[in-house]
N, C-alpha and C positions, 0 to 999 in steps of 0.2 A: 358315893363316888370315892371317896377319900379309904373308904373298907376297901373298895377293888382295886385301889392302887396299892396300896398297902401289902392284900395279896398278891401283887405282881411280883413286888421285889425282894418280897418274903420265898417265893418262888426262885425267881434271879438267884439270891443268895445260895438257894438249896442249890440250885445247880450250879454254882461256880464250886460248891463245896463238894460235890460228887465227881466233877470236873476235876479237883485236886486229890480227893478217893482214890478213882482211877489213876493219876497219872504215879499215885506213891506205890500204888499197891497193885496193878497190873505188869505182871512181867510178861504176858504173853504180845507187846505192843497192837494190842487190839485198838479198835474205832470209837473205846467207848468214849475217851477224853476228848474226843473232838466233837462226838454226838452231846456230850454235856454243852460244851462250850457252845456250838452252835446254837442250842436250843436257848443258852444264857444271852446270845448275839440277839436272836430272834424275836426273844422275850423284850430285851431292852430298846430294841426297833418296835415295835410295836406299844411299847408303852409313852416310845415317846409321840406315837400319833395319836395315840388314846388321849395321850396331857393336849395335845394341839388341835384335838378337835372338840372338845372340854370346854378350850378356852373359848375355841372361834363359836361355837354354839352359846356358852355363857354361862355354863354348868360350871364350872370352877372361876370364880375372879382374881385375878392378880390381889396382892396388898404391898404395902411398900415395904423396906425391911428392917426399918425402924422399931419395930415391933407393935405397931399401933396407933406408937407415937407421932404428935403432930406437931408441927411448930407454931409457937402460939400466935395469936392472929395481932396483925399491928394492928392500931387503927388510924385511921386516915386525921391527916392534920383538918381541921376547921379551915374553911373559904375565908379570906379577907376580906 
């Protein structure tokens, strides 16, 4: 799962960058920079129901962002 996310935004990326392509280097104000862009809207809409259905199914788990890290454990005082 973590590979096919990965290609999404490896994707994303390309077309924000084809998206910026077009708009330096298109003098003829054609539809391609907004075709980039759109597909870059569409891409990142969809990826974020792909992470939300990930979750809600239980294929990807949240972690905290501690990095691992946990706080050490007290221990309970002794009964009088």
């Amino acid at each position: 799962m973590k590979i096919v996310i990965i290609l999404i935004l490896i994707v994303i990326v390309l077309s924000l960058g084809s998206a910026l392509y077009y708009l330096v280097t298109d003098r003829e104000k054609s539809a391609k920079t907004v075709k980039a862009l759109t597909w870059r809207i569409g891409l990142s809409i969809g990826l974020f129901f792909l992470l939300l259905l990930a979750f809600g199914s239980g294929v990807i788990k949240p972690h905290s962002f501690g990095g691992g890290l946990r706080p050490a454990a007290t221990k309970a005082a002794p009964a009088p």
